[in-house]
N, CA and C atoms as a LAMMPS dump frame, in Angstrom:
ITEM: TIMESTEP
0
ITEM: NUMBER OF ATOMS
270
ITEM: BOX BOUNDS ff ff ff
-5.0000000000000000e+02 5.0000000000000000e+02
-5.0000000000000000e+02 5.0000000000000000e+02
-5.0000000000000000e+02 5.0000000000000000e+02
ITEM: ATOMS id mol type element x y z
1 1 1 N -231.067 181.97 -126.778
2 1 2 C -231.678 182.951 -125.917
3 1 3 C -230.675 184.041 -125.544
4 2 1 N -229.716 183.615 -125.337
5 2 2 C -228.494 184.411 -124.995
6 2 3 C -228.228 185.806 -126.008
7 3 1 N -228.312 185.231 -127.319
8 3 2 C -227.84 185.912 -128.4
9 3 3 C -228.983 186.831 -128.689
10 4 1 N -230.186 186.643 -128.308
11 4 2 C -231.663 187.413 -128.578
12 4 3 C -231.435 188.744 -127.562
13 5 1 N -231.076 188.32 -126.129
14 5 2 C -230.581 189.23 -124.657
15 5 3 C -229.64 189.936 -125.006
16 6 1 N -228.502 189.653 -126.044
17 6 2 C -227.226 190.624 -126.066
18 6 3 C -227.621 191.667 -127.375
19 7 1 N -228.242 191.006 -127.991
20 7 2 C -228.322 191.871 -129.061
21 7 3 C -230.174 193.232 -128.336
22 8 1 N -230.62 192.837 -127.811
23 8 2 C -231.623 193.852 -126.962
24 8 3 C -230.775 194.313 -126.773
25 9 1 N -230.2 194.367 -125.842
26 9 2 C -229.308 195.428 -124.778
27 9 3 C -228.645 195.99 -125.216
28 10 1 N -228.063 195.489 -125.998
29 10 2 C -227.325 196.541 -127.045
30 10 3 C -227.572 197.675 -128.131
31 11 1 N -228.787 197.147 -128.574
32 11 2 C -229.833 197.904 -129.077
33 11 3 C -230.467 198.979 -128.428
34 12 1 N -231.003 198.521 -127.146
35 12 2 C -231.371 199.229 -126.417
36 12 3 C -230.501 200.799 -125.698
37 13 1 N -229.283 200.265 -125.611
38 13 2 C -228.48 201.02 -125.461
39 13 3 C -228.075 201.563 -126.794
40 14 1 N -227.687 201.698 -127.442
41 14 2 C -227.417 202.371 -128.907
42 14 3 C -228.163 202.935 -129.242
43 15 1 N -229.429 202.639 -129.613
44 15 2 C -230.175 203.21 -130.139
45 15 3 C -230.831 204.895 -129.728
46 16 1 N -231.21 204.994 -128.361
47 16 2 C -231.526 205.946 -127.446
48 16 3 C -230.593 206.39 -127.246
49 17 1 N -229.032 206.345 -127.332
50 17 2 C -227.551 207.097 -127.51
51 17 3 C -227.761 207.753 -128.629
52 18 1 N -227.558 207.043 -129.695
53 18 2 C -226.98 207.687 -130.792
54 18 3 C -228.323 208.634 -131.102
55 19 1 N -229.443 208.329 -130.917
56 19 2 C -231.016 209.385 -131.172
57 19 3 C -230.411 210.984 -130.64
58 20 1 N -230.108 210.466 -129.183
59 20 2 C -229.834 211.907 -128.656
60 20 3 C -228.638 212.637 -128.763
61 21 1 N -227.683 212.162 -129.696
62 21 2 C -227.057 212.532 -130.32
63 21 3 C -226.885 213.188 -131.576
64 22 1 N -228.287 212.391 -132.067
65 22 2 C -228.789 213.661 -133.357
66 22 3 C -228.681 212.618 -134.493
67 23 1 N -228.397 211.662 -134.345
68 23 2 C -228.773 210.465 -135.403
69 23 3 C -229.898 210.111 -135.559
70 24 1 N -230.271 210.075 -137.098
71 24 2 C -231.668 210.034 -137.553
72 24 3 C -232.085 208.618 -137.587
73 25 1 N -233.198 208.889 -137.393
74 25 2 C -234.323 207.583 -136.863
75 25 3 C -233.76 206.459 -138.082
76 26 1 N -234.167 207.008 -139.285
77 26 2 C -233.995 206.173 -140.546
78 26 3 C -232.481 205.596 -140.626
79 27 1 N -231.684 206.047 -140.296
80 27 2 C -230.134 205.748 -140.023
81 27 3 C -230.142 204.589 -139.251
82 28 1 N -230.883 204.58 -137.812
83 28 2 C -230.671 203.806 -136.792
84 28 3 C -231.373 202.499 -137.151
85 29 1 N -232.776 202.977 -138.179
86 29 2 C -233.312 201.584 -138.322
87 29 3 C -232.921 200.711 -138.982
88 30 1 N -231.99 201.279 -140.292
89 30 2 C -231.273 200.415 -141.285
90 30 3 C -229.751 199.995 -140.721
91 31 1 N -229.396 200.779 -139.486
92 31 2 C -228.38 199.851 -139.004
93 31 3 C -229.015 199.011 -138.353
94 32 1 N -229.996 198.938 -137.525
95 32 2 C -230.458 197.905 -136.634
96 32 3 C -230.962 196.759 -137.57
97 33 1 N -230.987 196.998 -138.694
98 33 2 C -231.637 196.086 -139.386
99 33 3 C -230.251 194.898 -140.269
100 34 1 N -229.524 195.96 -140.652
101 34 2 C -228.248 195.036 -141.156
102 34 3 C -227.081 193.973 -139.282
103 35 1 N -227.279 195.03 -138.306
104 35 2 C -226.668 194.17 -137.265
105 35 3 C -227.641 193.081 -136.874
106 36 1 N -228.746 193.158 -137.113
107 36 2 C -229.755 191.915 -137.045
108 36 3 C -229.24 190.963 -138.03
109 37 1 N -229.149 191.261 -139.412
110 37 2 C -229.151 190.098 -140.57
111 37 3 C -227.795 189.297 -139.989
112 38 1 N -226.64 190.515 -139.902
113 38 2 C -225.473 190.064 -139.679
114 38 3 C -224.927 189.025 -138.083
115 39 1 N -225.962 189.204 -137.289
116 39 2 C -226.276 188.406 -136.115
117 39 3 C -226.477 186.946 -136.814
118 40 1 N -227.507 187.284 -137.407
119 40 2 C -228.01 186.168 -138.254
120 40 3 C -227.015 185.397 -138.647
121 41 1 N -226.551 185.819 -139.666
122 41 2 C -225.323 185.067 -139.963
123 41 3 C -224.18 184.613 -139.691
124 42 1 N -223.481 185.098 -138.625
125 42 2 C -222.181 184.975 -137.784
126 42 3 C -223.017 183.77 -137.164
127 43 1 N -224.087 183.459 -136.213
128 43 2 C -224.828 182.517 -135.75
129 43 3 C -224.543 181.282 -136.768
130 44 1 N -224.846 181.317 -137.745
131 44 2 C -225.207 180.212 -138.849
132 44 3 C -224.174 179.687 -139.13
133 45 1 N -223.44 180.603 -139.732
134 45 2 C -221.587 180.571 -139.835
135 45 3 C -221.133 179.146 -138.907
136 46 1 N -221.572 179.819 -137.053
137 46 2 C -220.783 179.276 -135.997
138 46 3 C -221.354 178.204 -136.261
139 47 1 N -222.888 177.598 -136.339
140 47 2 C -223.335 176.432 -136.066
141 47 3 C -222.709 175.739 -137.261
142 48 1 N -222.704 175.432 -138.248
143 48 2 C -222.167 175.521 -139.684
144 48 3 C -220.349 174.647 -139.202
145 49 1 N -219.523 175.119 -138.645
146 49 2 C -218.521 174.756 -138.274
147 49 3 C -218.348 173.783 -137.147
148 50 1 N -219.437 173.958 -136.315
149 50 2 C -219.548 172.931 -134.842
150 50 3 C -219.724 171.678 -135.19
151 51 1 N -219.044 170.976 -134.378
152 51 2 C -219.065 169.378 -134.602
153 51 3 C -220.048 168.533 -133.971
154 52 1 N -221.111 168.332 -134.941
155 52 2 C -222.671 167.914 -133.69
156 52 3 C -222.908 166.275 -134.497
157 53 1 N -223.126 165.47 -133.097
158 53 2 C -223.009 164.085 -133.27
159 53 3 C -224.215 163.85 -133.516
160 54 1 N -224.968 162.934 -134.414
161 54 2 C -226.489 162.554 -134.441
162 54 3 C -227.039 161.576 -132.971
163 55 1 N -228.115 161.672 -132.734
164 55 2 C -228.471 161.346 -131.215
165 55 3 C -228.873 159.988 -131.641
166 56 1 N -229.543 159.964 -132.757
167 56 2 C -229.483 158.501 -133.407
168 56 3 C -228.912 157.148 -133.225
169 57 1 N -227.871 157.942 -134.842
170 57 2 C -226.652 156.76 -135.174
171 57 3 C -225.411 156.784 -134.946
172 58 1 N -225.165 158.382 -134.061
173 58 2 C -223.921 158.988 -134.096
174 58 3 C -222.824 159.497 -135.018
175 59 1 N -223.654 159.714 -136.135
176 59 2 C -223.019 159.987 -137.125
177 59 3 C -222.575 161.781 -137.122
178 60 1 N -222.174 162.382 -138.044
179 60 2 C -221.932 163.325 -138.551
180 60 3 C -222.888 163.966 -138.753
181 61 1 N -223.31 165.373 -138.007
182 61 2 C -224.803 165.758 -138.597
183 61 3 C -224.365 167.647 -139.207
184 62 1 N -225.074 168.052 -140.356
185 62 2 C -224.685 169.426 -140.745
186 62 3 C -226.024 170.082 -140.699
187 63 1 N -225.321 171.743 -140.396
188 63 2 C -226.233 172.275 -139.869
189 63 3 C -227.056 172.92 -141.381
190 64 1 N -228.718 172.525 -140.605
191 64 2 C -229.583 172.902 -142.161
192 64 3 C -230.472 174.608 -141.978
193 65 1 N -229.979 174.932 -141.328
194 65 2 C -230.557 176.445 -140.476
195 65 3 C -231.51 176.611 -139.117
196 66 1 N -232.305 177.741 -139.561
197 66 2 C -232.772 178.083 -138.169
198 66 3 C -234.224 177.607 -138.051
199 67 1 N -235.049 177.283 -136.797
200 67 2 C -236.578 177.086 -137.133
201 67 3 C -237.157 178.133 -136.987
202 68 1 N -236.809 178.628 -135.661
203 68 2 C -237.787 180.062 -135.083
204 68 3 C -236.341 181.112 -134.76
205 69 1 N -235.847 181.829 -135.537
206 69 2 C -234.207 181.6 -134.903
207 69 3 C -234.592 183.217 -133.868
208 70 1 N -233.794 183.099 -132.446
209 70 2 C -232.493 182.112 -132.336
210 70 3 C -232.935 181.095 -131.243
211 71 1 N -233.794 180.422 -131.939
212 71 2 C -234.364 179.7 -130.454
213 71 3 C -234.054 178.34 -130.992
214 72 1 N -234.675 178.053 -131.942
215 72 2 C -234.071 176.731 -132.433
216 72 3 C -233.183 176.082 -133.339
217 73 1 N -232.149 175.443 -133.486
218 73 2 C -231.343 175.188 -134.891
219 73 3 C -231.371 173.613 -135.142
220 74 1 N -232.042 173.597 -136.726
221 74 2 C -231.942 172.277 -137.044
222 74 3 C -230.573 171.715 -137.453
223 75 1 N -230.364 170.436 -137.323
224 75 2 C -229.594 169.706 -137.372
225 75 3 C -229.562 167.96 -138.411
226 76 1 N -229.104 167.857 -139.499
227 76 2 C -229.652 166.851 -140.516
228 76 3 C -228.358 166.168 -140.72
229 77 1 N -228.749 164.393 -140.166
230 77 2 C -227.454 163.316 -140.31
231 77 3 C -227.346 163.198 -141.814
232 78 1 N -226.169 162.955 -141.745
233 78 2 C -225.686 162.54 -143.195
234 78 3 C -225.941 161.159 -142.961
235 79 1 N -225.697 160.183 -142.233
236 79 2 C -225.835 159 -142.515
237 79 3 C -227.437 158.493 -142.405
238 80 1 N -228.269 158.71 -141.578
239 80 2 C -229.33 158.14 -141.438
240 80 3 C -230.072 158.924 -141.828
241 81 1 N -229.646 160.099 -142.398
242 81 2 C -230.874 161.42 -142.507
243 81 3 C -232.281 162.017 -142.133
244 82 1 N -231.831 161.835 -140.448
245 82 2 C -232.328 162.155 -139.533
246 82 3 C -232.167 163.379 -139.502
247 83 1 N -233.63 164.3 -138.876
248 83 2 C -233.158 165.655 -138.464
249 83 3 C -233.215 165.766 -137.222
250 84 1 N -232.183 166.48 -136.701
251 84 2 C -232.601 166.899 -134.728
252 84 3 C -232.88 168.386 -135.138
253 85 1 N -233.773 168.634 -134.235
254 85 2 C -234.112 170.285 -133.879
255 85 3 C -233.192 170.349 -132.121
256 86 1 N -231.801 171.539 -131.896
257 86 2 C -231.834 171.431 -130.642
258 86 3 C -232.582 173.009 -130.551
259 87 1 N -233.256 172.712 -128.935
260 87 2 C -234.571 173.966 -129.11
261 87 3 C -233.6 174.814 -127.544
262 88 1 N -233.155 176.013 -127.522
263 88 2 C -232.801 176.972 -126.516
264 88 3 C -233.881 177.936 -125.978
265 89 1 N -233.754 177.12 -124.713
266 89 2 C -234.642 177.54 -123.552
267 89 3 C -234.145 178.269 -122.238
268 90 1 N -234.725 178.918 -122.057
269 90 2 C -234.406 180.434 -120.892
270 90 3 C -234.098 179.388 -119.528
């Protein structure tokens, strides 16, 4: 939720800057569109490296992506091959 709030505001602010500055619409949308993907991925990256215990068996679990992103990230044990969904709530 956090990461959905920083990236608005930032948007929000940029976008209506750089407009009245004389930056074209089409400019702003294809940056807003690559700092989105790239959100995307720095996210995935981080979860990807975090050390998340299975709630299970306690095993080792790696991250298998996003459900609704950035609200939820699945999570799949290597040992019992279990999936957790953890779900981020406001």
């Amino acid at each position: 939720m956090t990461q959905f709030i920083v990236m608005m505001l930032g948007l929000g602010v940029a976008v209506p800057t750089l407009h009245e500055r004389g930056v074209n619409s089409i400019v702003l949308s294809i940056g807003a569109a690559v700092g989105l993907v790239g959100v995307h991925l720095l996210i995935g990256a981080i979860g990807r490296l975090l050390p998340v215990r299975c709630r299970h068996c306690g095993g080792h679990s790696t991250f298998r992506g996003f459900g609704w992103w950035p609200f939820i990230y699945r999570y799949a044990c290597q040992q019992c091959e279990q999936e957790m969904r953890f779900e981020v709530t406001g």
